[in-house]
N, C-alpha and C positions, 0 to 999 in steps of 0.2 A: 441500715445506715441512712440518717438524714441527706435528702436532696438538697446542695447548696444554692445558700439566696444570699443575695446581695442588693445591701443597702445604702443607697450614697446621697450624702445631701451635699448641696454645693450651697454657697456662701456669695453674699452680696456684691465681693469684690471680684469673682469671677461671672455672676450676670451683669453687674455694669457694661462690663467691655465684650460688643457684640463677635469680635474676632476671639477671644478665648471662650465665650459659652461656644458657639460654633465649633474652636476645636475639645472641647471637654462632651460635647455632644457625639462628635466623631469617634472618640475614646468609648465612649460608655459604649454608643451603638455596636463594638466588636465581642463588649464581655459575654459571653454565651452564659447560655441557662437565664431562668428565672431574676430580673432584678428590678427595682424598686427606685423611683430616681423622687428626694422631697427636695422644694427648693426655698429658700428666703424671697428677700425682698428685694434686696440693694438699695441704695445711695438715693433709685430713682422716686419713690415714695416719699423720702426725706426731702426731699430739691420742691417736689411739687407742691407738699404741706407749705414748704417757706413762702414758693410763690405765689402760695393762698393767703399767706400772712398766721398760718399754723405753725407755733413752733414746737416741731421736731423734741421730746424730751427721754433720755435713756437713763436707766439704773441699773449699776452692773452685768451690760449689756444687752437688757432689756426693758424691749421699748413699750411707756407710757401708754395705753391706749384708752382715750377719750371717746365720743359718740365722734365728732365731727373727725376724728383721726379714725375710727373703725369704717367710717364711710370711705374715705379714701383709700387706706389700707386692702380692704375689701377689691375695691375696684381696680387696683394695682398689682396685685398681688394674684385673686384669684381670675382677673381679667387677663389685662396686658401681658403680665408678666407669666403666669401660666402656658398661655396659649402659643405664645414666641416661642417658647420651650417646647412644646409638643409639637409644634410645624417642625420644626430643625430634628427634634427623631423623628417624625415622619418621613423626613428628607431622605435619614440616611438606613429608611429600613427598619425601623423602630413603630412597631404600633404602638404608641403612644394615647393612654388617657387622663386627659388632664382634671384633677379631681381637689374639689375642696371636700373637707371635711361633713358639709349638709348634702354631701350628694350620695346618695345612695345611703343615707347615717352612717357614713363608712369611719367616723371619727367624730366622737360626741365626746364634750366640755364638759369641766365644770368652770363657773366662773371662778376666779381666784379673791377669797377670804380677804377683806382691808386688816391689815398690821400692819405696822410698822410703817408700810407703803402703800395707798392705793394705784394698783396698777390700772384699774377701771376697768375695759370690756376683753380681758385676757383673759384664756381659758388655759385651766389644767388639767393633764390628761392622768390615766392608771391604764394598767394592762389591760383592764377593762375597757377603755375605752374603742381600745379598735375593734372593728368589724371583723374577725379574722378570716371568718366564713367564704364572706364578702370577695377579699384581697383574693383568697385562693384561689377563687372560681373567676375572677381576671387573672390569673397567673397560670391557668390551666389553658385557659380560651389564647394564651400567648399573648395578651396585652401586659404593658410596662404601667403600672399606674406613676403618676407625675401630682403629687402633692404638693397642693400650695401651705400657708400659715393660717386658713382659714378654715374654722369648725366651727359645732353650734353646741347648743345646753341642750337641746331638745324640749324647749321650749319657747321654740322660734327666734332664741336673739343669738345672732354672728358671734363669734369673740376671735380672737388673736393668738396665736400661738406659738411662743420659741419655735423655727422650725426646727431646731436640734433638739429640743423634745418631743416632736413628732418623728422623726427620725428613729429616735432613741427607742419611742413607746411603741411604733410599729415595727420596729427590730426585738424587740421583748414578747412582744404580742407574739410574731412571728416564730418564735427559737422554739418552740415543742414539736412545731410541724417542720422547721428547717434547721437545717446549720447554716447558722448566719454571720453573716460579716457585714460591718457595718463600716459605713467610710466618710468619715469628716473631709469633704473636698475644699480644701480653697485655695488664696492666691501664695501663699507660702509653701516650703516643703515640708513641714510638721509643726509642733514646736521648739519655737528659738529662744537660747539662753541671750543673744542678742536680737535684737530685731530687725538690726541693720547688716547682718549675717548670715545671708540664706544656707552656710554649712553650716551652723551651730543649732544645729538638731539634733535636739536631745533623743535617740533611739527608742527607749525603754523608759516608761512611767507608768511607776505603781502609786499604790495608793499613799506608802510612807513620805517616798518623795514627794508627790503630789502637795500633800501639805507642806514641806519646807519650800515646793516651788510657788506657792501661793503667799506663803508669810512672807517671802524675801521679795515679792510681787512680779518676779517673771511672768508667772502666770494671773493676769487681771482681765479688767472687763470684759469682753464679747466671750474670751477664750474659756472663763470663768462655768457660764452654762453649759458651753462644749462639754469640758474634761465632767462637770455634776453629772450629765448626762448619760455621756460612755460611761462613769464606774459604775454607774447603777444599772445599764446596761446590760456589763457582762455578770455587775452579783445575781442579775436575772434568767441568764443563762444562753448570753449570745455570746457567740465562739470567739469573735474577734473585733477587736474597735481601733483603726488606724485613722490616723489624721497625717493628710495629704496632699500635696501640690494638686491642685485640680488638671493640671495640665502636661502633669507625669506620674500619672496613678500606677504604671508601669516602673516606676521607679525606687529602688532598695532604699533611697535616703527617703524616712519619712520614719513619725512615729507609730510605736507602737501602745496598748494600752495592757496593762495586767495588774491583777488584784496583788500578787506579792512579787 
């Protein structure tokens, strides 16, 4: 039997507000065994591009990344915003390493193809890309690795990365050697057929629904990559993909994901 791992990414509306990472920090630090914490960026990257006189550009919930926006990003993300992150599981008893993607080659890019959209210095990942070697042997030594949005080509240039597709691809990478669960944390309880209705959580989403919840546009931008993410996820062979209140991961109301 597979050792279980656990995978959770948390979302930019619970690192904005230092009192909810703080408590979603508190939460994770009690899950025993082996787990995995990737984080976004939040609001705060976006605020400081403006203040530069950068504006800020998204396409179905992913974001544009230019040079002068990879510099920033970069610095926000694998800086600031990493390390905040790893102080507070250190706090509460959590060895904590906080890792981009060029550290150790632990997650290597490719740049993403212009079509349709030039996304500019964004990378995309394959099973391949993660280290898994790597991961295991901080997972044996009892470190938590803490993943930022930042990886490289391996050919010295940064790029950007949905963190829900790092999330996704180090839970994929991961599932031969574990059972894995993977966990969409944010400031909502799963998905809502309203948005203004924190009970109208839809429990159970397959793939069939999936698409009439996307043509009728319940499910749109940010959430979009999410759900791409998890079903390719579990057709990869990770056990389980729930989307969740970051701040009651303990909690029955949340969704769940499955192929039929």
């Amino acid at each position: 039997m597979k050792p279980e791992l656990h995978v959770f990414k948390i979302g930019g509306g619970i690192i904005d507000n230092e009192s909810d990472l703080m408590e979603f920090v508190r939460l994770f630090a009690k899950i025993n065994g082996p787990k995995i914490l990737v984080h976004g960026g939040g609001k705060g990257a976006s605020e400081m591009m403006k203040s530069l006189g950068i504006a800020p550009r998204m396409v179905n919930g992913r974001r544009i990344t230019d040079a002068a926006t990879l510099d920033l990003v970069t610095m926000f993300y694998a800086g600031k915003t990493n390390k905040q992150i790893v102080v507070a599981l250190q706090s509460h008893g959590v060895n904590a390493l906080g890792l981009s993607g060029a550290d150790g080659n632990v997650i290597q890019a490719t740049k993403r193809p212009v079509r349709e959209i030039d996304y500019g210095f964004v990378g995309d990942l394959s099973e391949a890309s993660v280290n898994t070697n790597l991961i295991q042997q901080f997972l044996t030594l009892g470190l938590t690795p803490v993943f930022c949005p930042i990886n490289h080509d391996g050919q010295g240039q940064l790029l950007n990365t949905n963190a829900d597709t790092i999330a996704a691809s180090v839970a994929k990478a991961l599932s031969r050697q574990y059972a894995v669960a993977l966990h969409f944390c944010f400031e909502k309880r799963g998905v809502l057929t309203d948005i203004n209705d924190e009970n109208s959580v839809i429990s159970t989403i397959n793939l069939a629904n999936y698409a009439e919840l996307k043509e009728s546009g319940v499910i749109a931008d940010g959430m979009l990559p999410k759900l791409e993410n998890a079903f390719e996820a579990l057709q990869f062979g990770v056990e389980k993909v729930i989307i969740e209140h970051a701040l009651h991961i303990n909690d029955p109301l949340k969704t769940t994901l499955c192929l039929t």
